[in-house]
N, C-alpha and C positions, 0 to 999 in steps of 0.2 A: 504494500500500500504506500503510496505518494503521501508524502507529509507537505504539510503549508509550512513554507520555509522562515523561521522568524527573525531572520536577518533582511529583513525589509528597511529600506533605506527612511521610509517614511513613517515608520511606525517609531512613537515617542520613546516608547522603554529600551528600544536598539538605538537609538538617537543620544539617550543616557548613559548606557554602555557605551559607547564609544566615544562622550566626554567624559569620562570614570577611565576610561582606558587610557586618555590623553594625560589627563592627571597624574593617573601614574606611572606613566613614564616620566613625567615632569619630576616624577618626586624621587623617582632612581637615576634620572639626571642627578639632582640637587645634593644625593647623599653620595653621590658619586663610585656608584655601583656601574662596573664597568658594562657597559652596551651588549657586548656579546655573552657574557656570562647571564646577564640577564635574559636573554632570548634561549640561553642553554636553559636556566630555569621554567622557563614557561613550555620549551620541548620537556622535559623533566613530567611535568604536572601533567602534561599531554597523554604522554606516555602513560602514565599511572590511569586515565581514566580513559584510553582509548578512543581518542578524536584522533583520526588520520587525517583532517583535515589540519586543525591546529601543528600536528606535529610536523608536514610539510610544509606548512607556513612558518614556523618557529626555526625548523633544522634550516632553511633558507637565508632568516634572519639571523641568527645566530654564525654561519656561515659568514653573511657580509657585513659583519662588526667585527669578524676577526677570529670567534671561535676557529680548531681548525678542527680535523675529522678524528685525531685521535682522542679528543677531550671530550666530543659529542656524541664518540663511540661509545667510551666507557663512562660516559657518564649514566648507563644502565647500570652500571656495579661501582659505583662512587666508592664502594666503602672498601673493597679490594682493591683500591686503584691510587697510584702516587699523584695521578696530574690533577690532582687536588687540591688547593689548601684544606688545611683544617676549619678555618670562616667559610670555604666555597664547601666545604663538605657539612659542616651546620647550616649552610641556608640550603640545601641539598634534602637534607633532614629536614628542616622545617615547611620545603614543598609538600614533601611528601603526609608530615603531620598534618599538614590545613587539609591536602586530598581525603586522607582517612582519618575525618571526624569523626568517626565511632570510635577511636580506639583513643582517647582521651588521656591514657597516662602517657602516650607518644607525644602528642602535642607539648606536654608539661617537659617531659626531658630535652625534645629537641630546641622549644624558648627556651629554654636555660643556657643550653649550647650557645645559640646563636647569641642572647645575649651578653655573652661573656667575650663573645669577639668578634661585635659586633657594633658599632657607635648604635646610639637611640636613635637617628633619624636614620640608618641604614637597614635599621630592623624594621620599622613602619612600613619602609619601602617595601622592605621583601615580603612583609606578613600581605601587604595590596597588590604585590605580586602572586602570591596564591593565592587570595580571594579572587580576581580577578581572571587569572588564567582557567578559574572552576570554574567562571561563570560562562565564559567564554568556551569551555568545553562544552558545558552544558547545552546551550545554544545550537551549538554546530552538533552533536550528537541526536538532540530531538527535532534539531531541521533536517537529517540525515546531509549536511552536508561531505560532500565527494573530493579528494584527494585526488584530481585528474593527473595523470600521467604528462 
């Protein structure tokens, strides 16, 4: 069955998303959370909830900020994996805590992580970077948006 795709340019609450989305980029601008990493994060969050759409959008971005292919690769096994920091590996963690919010004592350990090596306005950033990349999963999963070749 064909779904009504809710990424409609004219409809008000995708209009909102995407000044929410503008935002926050502005705000990972400002804390000075590198371009490409960030777009690794949001492929990250992708992956976890299964948008192919997002994740070809995301691996692209992250690609042309600088990401290269070996950090994008592994960053499906961050936690086995050197080309890491230990701060890119806490906000790593805490993608994944905001994706699975049912499991709430994850959320608790991974904020602790991140906050401890993390400034406060770079944690904001990252925490509206999971909120926002779920939402944006969200979206693109129940418009069944397509991943074209």
């Amino acid at each position: 069955m064909k779904r009504i795709s809710l990424s409609n340019l004219k409809s008000e609450p995708y209009q909102h998303m995407i000044q929410l989305d503008a935002q926050v980029n502005q705000m990972v601008q400002d804390a000075g959370i590198d371009e490409g990493f960030h777009h690794l994060l949001r492929l990250h969050g992708s992956r976890l909830n299964g948008c192919a759409f997002c994740v070809k959008l995301h691996l692209a971005d992250a690609l042309k900020h600088g990401e290269n292919t070996e950090r994008i690769t592994l960053s499906a096994v961050w936690r086995e994996s050197q080309y890491f920091s230990p701060a890119e590996k806490a906000a790593l963690a805490l993608i994944e805590a905001l994706t699975h919010i049912d499991q709430a004592p994850l959320l608790e350990n991974s904020y602790a992580q991140a906050q401890a090596l993390w400034s406060e306005e770079a944690l904001i950033a990252l925490e509206w970077i999971g909120i926002v990349i779920n939402a944006w999963n969200r979206i693109g999963i129940a418009g069944q948006l397509q991943a074209k070749p």
